[in-house]
C-alpha positions in Angstrom: -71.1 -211.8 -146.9 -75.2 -211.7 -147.0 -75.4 -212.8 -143.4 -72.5 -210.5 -142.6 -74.3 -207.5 -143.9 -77.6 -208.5 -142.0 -75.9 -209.4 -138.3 -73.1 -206.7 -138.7 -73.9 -203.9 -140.9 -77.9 -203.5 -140.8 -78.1 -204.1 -136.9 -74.9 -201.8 -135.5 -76.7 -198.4 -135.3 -79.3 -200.2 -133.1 -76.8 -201.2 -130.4 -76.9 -199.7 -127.2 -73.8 -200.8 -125.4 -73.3 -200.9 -121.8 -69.9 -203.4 -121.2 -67.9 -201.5 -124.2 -66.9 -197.6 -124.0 -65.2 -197.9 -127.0 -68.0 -199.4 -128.7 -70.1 -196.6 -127.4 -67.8 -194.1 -128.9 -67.9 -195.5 -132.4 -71.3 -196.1 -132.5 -71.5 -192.1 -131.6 -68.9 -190.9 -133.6 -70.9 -192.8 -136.8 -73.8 -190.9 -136.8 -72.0 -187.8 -136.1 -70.3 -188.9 -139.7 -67.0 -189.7 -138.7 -65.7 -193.0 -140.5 -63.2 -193.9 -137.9 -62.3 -192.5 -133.9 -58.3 -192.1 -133.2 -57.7 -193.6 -130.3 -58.9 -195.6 -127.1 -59.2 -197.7 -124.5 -59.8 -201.4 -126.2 -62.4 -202.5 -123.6 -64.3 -205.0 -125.6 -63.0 -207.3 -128.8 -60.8 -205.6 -131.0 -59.1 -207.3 -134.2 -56.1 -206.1 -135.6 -56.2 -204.8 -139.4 -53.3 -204.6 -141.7 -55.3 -202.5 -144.3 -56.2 -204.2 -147.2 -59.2 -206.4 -145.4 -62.3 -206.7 -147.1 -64.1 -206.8 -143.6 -63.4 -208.2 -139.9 -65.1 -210.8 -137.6 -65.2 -208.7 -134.2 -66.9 -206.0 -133.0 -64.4 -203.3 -133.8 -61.4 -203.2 -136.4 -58.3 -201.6 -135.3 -55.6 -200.3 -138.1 -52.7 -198.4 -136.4 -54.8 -195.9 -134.1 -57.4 -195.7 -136.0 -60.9 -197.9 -134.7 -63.5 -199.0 -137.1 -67.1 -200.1 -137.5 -67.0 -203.3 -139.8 -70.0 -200.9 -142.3 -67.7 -198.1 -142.5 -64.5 -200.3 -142.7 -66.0 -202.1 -145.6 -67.1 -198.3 -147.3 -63.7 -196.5 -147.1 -62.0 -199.9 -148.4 -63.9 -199.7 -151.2 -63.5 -196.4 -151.7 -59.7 -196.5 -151.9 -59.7 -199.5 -154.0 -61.8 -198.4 -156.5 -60.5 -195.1 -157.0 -56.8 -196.6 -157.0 -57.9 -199.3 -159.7 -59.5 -195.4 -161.4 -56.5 -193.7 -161.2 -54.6 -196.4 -163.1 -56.4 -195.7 -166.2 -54.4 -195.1 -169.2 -56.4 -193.0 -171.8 -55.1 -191.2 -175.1 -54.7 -187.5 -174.9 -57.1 -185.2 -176.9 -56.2 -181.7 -178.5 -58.5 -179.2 -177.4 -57.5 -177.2 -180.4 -57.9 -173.2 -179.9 -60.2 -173.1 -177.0 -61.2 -169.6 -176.4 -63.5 -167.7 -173.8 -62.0 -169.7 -170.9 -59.5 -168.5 -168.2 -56.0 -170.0 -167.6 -57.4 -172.5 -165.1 -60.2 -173.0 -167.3 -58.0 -174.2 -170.0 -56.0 -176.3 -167.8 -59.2 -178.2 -166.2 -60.3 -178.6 -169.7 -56.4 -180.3 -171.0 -56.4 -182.1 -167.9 -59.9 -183.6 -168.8 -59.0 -184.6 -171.5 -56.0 -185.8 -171.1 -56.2 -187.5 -167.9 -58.1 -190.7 -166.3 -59.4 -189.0 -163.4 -59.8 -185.0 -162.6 -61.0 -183.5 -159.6 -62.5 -179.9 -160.7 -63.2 -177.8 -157.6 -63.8 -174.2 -157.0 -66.5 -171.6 -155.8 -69.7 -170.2 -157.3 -69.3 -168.2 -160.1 -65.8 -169.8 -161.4 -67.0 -171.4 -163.8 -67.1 -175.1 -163.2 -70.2 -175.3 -165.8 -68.3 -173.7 -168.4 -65.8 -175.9 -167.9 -67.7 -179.5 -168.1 -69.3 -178.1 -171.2 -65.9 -177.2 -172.9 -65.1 -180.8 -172.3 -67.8 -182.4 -173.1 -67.7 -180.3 -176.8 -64.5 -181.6 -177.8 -65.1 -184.9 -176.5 -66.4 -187.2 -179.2 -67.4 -190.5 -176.8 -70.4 -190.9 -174.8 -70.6 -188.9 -172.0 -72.8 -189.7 -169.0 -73.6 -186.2 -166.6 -74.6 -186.7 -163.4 -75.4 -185.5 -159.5 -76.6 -186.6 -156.4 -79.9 -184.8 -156.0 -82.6 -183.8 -158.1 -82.3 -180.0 -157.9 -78.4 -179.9 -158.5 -79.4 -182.5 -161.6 -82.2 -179.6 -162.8 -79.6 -176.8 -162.8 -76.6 -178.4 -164.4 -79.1 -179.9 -166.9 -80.2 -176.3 -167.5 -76.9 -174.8 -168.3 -75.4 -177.7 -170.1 -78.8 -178.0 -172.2 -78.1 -181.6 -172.0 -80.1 -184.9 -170.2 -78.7 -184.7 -166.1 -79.5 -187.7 -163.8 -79.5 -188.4 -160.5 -76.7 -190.9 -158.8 -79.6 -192.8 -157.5 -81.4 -193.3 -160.7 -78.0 -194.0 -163.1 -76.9 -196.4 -160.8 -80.4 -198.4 -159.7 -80.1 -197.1 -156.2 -83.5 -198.0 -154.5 -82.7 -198.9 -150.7 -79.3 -199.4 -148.3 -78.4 -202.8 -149.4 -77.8 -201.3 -153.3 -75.0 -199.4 -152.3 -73.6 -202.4 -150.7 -74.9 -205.6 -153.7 -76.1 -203.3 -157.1 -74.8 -204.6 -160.0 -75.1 -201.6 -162.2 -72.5 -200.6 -164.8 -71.9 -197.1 -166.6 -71.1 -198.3 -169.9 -69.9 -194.6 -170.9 -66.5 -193.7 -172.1 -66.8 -190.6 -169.5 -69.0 -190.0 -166.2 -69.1 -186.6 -165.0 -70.4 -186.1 -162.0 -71.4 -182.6 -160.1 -72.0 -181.6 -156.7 -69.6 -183.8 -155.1 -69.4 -182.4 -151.8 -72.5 -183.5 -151.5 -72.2 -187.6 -151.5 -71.9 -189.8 -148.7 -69.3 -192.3 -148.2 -72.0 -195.2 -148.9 -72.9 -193.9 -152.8 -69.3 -192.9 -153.3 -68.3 -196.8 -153.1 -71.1 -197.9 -155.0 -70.4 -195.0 -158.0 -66.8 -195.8 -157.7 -67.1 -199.5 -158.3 -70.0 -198.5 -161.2 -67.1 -196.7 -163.5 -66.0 -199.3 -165.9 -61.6 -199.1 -166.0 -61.0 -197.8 -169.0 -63.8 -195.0 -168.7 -62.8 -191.2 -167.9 -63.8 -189.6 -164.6 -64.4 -186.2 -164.0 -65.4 -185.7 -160.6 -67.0 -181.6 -159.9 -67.7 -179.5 -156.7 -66.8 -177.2 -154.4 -64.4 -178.8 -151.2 -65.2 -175.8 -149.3 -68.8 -176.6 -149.0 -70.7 -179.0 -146.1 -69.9 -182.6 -146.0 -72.9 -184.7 -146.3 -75.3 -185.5 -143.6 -74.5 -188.9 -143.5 -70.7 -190.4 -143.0 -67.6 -189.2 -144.3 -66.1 -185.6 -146.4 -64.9 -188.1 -149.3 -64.4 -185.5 -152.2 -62.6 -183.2 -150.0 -59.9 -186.2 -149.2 -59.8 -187.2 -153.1 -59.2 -183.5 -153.6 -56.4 -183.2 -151.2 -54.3 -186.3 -153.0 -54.8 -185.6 -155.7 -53.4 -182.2 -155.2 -50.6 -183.9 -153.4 -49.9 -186.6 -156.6 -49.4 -183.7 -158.4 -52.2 -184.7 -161.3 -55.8 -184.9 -161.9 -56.5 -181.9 -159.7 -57.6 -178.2 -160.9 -59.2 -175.5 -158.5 -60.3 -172.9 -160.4 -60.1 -169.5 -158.6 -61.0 -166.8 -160.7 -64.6 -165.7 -160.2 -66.4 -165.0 -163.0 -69.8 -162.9 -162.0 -69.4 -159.6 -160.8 -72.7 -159.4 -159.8 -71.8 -162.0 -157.1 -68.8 -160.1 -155.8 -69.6 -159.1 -152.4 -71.4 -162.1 -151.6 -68.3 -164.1 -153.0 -65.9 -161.7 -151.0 -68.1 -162.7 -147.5 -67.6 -166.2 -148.6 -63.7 -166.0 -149.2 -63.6 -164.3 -145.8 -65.0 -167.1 -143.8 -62.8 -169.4 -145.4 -59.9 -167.6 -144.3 -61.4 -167.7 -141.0 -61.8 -164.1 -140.8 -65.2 -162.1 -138.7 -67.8 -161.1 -141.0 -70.6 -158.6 -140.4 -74.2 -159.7 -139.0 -77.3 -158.6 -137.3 -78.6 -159.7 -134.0 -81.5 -162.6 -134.4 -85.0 -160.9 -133.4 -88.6 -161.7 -133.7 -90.8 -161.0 -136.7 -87.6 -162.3 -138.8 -89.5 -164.7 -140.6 -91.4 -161.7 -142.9 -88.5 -161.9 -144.6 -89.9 -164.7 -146.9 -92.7 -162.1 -147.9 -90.1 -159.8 -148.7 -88.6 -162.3 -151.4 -86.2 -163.9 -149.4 -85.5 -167.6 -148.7 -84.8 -168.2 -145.3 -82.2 -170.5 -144.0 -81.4 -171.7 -140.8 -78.2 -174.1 -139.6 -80.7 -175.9 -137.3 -83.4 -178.1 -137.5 -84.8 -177.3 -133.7 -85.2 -174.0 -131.7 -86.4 -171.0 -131.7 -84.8 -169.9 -135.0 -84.9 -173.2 -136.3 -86.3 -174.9 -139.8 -89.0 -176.4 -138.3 -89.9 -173.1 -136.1 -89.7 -170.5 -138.8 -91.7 -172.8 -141.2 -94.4 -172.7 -138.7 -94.5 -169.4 -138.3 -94.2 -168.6 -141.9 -97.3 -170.9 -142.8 -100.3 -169.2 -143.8 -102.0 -168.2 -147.1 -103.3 -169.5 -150.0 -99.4 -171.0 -151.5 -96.8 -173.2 -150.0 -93.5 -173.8 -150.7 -92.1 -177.2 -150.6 -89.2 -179.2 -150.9 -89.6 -182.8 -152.0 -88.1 -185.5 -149.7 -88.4 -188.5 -151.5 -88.2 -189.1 -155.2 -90.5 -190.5 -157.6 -89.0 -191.6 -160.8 -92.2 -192.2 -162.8 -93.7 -189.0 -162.2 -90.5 -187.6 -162.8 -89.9 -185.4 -159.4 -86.5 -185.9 -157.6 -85.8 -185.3 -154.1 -84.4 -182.2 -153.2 -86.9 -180.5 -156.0 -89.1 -177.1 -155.2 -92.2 -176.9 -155.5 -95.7 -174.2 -154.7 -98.8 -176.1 -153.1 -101.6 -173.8 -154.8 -104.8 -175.7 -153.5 -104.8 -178.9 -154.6 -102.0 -178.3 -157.4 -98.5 -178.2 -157.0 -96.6 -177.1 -159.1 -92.2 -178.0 -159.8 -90.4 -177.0 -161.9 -93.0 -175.5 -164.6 -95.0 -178.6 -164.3 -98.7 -179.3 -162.8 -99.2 -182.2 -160.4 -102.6 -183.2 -158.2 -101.5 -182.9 -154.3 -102.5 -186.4 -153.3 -100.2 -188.1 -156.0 -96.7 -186.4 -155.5 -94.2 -188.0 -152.8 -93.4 -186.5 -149.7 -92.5 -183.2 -148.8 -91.4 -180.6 -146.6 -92.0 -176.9 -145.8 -89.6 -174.7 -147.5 -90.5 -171.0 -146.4 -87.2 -172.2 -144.1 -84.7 -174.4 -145.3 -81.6 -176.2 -143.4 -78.0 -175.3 -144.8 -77.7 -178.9 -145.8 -81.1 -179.1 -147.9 -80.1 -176.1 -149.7 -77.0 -177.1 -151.1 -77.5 -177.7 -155.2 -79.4 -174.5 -155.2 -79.5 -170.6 -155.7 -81.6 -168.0 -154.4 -81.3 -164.5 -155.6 -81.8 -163.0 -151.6 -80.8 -164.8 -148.7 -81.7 -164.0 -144.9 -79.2 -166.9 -143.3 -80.0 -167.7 -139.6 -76.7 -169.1 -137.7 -78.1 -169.0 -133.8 -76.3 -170.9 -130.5 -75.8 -174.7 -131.8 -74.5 -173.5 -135.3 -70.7 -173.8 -134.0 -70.6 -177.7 -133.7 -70.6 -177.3 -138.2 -67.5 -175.2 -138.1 -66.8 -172.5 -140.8 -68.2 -174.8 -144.0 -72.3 -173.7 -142.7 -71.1 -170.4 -143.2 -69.4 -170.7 -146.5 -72.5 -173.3 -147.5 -75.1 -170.8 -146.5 -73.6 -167.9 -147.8 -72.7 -169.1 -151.0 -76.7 -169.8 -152.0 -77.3 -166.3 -152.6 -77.4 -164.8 -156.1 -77.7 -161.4 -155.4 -78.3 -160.8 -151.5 -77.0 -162.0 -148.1 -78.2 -161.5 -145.1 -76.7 -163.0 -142.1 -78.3 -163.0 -138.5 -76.6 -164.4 -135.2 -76.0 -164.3 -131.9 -72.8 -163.2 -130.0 -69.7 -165.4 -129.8 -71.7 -167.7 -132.3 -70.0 -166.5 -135.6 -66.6 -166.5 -133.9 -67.4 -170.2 -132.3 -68.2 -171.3 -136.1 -64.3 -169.8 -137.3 -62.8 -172.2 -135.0 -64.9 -175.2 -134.2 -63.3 -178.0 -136.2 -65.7 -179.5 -139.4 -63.5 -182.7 -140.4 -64.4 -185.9 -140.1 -62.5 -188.5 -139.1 -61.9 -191.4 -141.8 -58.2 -193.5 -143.1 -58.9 -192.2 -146.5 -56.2 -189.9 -147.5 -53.5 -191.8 -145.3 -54.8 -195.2 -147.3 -54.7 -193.2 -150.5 -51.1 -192.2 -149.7 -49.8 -194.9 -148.1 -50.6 -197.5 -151.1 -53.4 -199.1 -148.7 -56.0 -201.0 -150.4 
């Protein structure tokens, strides 16, 4: 399997294929995040799957009309697998006793908690998911282990749970690629929670699957609404679906629970329904926004109202924000953390660090949709200009729903619309594996 990971796995993003169009497509398709294509012309080596393979020998799997890369065969296996073995758990039903301050979904997420193996908690902002894990986690007398994939979203849920938060990379001795595919790491809990799961990639998702003991209870959190990850596959939204479908394990609470985030949740529910929502036209001299007190965001990375455009314009004075880009566990700063530059201090999260010694960074006067996700900003200025529409309707709910108290929403015409019905899945065997008793 070693030299099948190094000749297979670590090398396929590098091929440039001329003799194969299929390959071509996959290899495309891949770093677009799609697990799988749907049909083709099978112009190169092709083996047949039945489903349950652990990986193939040729270039390109094939099960039904689905096509595969053997890396992303491998991760969506073990993604099934793991979270079938997960589901079979048997575990003894606690009384939550008289649980007050909680809503009737409330009370059922926290029943279903504790009464079931698995549970998928989704919902928006504001309805209460928080509350929720910490009702659970007070009538639960086992250990508990909280966690989520980035630093920031580990900060905020460790602030409102007033409890210890780590990072999926930490808890599970994630350090480069080949851990998700070899580390050994076990969570010897009797329950994992983990938040932000929208956010996770199909690669961590197999490694934290196969990391949960049987026996221990899962409690998987997020909003399915939100972006899928950068990198390959929209996992939680698919466990989400069956789970709903099974009938079990599944609560989406609905009920928001801030009034001061009405309007801003309202705009939220509309794009979800695929409904127009009100903007203003993209100008220049946008970027004094950020001196007004708002964080900018942009769907984009390049252009003219882009991240790395609007950061440069912004730039000047005698503070910088940041964002941290990679994590350094000894000094205790997480990627996806904010920061200030003030000199040759920096300061995240209340704490004082030299410049030269903290890890990389980024900008932040502008940040892209996905970075943002895991935080909250009180006023938002949200940039969505021509390119936006390849994200479908999840940028807009994502970038909308960072804003506490203020949303502001610039585009350009037909670009909103474009977003409502551009298509945002992508393409894996998940759900039909899940369903079909695959793996």
């Amino acid at each position: 399997m070693h030299s099948l990971f190094n000749s297979n796995i670590c090398e396929i993003d590098k091929i440039i294929s001329n003799e194969s169009r299929l390959l071509e497509r996959l290899i495309v398709a891949a770093r677009e995040g799609h697990l799988c294509i749907i049909g083709g012309e099978e112009d190169c080596e092709v083996e047949v799957l039945k489903g349950e393979e652990e990986w193939f020998k040729k270039k390109v799997g094939r099960w039904g009309n689905r096509y595969y890369l053997q890396k992303n065969w491998i991760l969506e296996n073990r993604v099934v697998k793991e979270f079938k073995r997960l589901l079979q758990t048997e575990v003894d039903a606690i009384d939550i006793g008289n649980l007050k301050g909680v809503n009737v979904k409330q009370h059922m997420a926290v029943k279903k908690g504790l009464c079931e193996g698995v549970l998928c908690l989704t919902g928006g902002p504001g309805t209460g998911k928080s509350y929720t894990i910490g009702k659970i986690i007070e009538r639960f007398q086992g250990s508990v282990c909280v966690c989520a994939p980035t630093g920031k979203a580990a900060a905020l849920l460790q602030e409102r749970l007033n409890m210890k938060v780590g990072t999926l990379h930490r808890i599970l001795g994630v350090k480069e690629g080949k851990d998700l595919f070899y580390g050994e790491e076990t969570l010897h809990y009797d329950m994992v929670i983990v938040d932000e799961c929208s956010m996770i990639d199909v690669g961590m998702w197999s490694r934290l699957l196969r990391g949960v003991e049987t026996g221990t209870r899962l409690i998987l959190v997020g909003d399915q609404d939100q972006l899928p990850p950068v990198e390959a596959g929209r996992v939680f939204e698919e466990l989400c679906a069956y789970m709903q479908t099974r009938g079990r394990g599944y609560v989406y609470l609905d009920e928001c629970m801030r009034s001061d985030r009405y309007k801003i949740l309202e705009m939220a529910e509309r794009v979800k329904m695929g409904e127009l929502i009100e903007y203003e036209g993209l100008r220049g001299g946008i970027e004094k926004l950020w001196k007004e007190g708002y964080q900018l965001l942009s769907c984009l990375r390049k252009g003219r109202y882009g991240v790395e455009e609007m950061n440069r314009l912004c730039e000047g004075g005698n503070e910088q924000p940041i964002i941290i880009t990679r994590s350094n566990y000894r000094m205790g700063i997480s990627n996806g953390e904010l920061g200030m530059v003030q000199g040759e201090k920096v300061m995240i999260g209340g704490r004082c660090f030299r410049r030269a010694l903290i890890p990389e960074y980024e900008k932040s006067y502008c940040l892209s949709v996905h970075k943002s996700q895991g935080s909250e900003f009180d006023k938002v200025a949200f940039f969505v200009p021509k390119g936006s529409e390849v994200f479908g309707r999840a940028i807009l709910y994502t970038g909308i729903t960072r804003a506490r108290e203020e949303i502001i929403v610039f585009s350009e015409e037909g670009v909103i619309e474009a977003c409502m019905t551009s298509p945002s899945d992508k393409m894996s065997g998940i759900t039909v594996k899940l369903q079909e008793g695959v793996g």
